[in-house]
N, C-alpha and C positions, 0 to 999 in steps of 0.2 A: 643273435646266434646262441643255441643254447649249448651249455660246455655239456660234454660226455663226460660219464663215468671214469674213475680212475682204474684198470682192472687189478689192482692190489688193492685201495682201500675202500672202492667203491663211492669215493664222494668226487664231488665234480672236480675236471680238469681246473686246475689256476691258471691257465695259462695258453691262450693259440700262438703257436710257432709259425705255421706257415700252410696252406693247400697246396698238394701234390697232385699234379696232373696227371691220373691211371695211362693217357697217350704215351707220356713220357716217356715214365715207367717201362710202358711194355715195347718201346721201338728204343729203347735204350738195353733191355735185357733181349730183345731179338737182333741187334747190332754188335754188344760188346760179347753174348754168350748162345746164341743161337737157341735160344731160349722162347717160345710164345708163353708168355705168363698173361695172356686176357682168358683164359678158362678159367685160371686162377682165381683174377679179379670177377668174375662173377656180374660182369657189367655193370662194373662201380665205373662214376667218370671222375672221382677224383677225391683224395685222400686227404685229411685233417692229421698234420702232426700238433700232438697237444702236449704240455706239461702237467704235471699232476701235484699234490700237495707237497709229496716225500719228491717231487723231484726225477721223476721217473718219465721217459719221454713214448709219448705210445700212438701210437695211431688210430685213427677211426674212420670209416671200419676197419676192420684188422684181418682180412682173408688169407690163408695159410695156402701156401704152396701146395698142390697137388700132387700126386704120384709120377705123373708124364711132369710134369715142370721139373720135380727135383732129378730124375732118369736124367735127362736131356742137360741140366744143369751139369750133373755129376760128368755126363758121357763128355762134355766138354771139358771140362778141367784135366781129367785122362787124356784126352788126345794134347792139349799143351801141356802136359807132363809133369801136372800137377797129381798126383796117385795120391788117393784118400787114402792108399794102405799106408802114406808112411807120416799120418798126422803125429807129433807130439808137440803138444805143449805145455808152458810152466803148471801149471796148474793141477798138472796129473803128477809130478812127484812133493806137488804142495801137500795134496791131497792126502796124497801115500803116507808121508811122512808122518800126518794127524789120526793113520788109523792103526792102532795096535795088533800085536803079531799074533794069529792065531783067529783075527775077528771074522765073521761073515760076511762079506763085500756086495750089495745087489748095484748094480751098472745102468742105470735106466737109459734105454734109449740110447745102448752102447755102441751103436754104429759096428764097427769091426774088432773092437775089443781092446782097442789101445791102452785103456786104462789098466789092464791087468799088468802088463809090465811094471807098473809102478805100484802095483801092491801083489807082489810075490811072496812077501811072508803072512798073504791073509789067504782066504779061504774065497774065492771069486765066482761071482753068477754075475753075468750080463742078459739085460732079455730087449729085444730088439724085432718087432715083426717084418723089417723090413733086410735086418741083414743076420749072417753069419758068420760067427769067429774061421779066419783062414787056417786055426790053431784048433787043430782037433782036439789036442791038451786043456784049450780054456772051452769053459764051461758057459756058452750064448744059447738062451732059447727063445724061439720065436714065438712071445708072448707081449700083449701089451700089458701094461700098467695092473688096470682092474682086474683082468685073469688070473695073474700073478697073485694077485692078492687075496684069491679066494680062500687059497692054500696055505698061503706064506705071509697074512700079515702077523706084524710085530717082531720078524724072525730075523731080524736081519741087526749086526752092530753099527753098521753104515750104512748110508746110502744116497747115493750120488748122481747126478746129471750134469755133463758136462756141454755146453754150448745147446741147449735144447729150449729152455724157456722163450730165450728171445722168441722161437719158431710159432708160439702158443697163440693163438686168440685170447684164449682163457687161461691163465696159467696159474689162478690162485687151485682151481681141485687138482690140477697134475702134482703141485707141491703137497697139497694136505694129503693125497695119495703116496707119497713119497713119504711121509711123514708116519703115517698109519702101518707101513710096510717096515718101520723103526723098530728096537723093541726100546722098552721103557731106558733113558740113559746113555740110550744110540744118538750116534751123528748123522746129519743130513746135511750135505754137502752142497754146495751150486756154484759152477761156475756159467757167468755169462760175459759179455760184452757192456761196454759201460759209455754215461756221456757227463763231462766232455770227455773227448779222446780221438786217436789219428783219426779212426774210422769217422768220426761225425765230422770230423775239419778236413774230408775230403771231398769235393765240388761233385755231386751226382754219384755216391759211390754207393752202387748200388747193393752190394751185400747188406747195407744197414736199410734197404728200402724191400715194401711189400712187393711179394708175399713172401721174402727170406724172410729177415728182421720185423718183427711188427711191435717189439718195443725196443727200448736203450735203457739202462739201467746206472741207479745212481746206490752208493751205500745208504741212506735214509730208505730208500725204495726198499734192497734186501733186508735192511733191518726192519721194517714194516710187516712183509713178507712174511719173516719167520716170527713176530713176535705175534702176530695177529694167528697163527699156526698154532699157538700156544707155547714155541719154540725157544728157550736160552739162548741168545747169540754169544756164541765165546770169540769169534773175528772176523771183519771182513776186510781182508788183503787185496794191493793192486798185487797184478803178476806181471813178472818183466816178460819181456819179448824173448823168444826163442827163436831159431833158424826158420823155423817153419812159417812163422804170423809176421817176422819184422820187416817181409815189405812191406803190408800196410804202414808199419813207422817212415818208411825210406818212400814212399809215396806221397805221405804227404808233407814231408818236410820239401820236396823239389815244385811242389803245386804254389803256383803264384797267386792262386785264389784259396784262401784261406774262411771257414764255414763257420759263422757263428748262431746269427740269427736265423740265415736263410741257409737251408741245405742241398735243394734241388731248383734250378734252374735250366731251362730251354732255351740258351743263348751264346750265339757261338764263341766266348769268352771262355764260357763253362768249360764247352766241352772240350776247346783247346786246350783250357788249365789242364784237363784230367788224364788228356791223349799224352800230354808232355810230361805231366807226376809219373804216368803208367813210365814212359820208356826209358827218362831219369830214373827213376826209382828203384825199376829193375837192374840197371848198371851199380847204380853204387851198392845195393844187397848186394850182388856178386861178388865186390872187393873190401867191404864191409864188416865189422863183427858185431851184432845184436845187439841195439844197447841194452840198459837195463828195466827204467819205468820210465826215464823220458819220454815227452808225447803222452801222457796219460795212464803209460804202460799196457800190456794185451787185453786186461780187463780185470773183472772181480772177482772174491772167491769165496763165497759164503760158508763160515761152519757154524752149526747149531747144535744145539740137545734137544732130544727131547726128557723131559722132564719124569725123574725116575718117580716122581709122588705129583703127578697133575695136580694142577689149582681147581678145588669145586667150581662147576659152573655156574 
């Protein structure tokens, strides 16, 4: 069996984890979320999670959710009363915190603009083709990445993507695109999801499986990432848990199946563990207060420079 590609550094996987059954997958995302993700899958029958040199867990193939999958995705979470208008988490006042007052803010792939709360004393542009700010005040335009860029690179003092990379097939040119849109001395930001942590040590949970998540991310991974970018790492932070993300902790602390090696399994053990984490879980969030990193904490949070005198090539 020959390993894949790592898609940060491009050298072969170290490591097979496990094969993921695309059935699974898709009668588990059309059960738990009413959700058909086989458009998605593209008539793959079944999925490689692999590990990489840096430690980075990715999958192969790696097909990204479609327009109708994330519609349908999102339209579910709104009807259980999950409203994507009121995401925050740690991460976005980590963020803030590291960017100075007055600076130029670009939001990639800002979703509805949450970020901007947490940097009011900067200067804020989100660009997002699929959504708009409900805040006529903050400034979202529907652009992707490379259009933005046509006009605007180097323009920016920061620049940021929150929860997006996982999404990528390819996520090394979205980053060196994020990076290009810097100006010399600028921050580039990244939060994502990381492994280990609650999310991976929950039996079939499917936000970290294709085509939501198509990788998990480790600190040697983002440190890779940005250096291979040409990028300064000045830190890569766990983030605690907020109100918003800490069931996933309260979830899988109540699951009697615990995920190391293997992640997804088709056996009614599984799916008992995950039925019973779900309904525990959600009781004790309710009376609960968010811990802090325990469990692995919500995830990672990369900041970089880029370098105000680049190194000759």
């Amino acid at each position: 069996m020959e390993a894949p590609l790592c898609p940060v550094t491009g050298r072969p996987a170290a490591r097979f984890v496990q094969w993921v059954s695309a059935r699974l997958l898709a009668d588990l995302w059309r059960i738990e979320f009413g959700v058909d993700a086989r458009p998605s899958f593209l008539g793959i029958d079944r999925f490689g999670l692999w590990e990489s040199p840096v430690g980075l867990y990715f999958f192969d193939p790696r097909p990204e959710g479609d327009a109708a999958f994330y519609r349908d995705y999102y339209g579910h979470l709104e009807r259980y009363g999950v409203s994507v208008l009121e995401t925050w988490r740690a991460e976005f006042e980590t963020a803030g915190n590291r960017i100075p007052s007055g600076a130029r803010v670009l939001d990639v792939s800002c979703g509805l603009a949450h970020f901007s709360k947490s940097v009011p004393h900067a200067i804020y542009t989100g660009i997002d083709p699929h959504f708009t700010s409900p805040d006529p005040a903050v400034e979202v335009l529907s652009e992707s990445l490379p259009d933005h860029l046509v006009a605007h690179a180097g323009s920016y003092d920061a620049v940021c993507a929150f929860q997006v990379l996982e999404h990528l097939a390819v996520p090394v040119p979205f980053f060196r695109q994020m990076v290009e849109a810097a100006k010399p001395g600028g921050l580039v930001i990244i939060g994502v999801p990381h492994v280990p942590s609650a999310m991976t040590r929950i039996p079939n949970f499917l936000l970290s499986a294709p085509p939501h998540h198509l990788t998990w991310w480790t600190k040697p991974a983002l440190a890779a990432l940005a250096t291979e970018a040409g990028l300064e790492v000045e830190s890569i932070e766990v983030m605690p848990w907020t109100r918003f993300d800490a069931l996933i902790y309260w979830i899988e602390r109540c699951s009697f199946v615990k995920c190391e090696e293997t992640h997804f399994r088709g056996t009614w053990t599984w799916h008992l563990a995950a039925a019973l984490a779900l309904v525990l879980g959600r009781i004790v969030h309710m009376f609960r207060k968010p811990p802090k990193v325990e469990g692995g904490g919500a995830g990672l949070l990369l900041v970089a420079k880029r370098p105000r005198n680049p190194a000759p090539a």
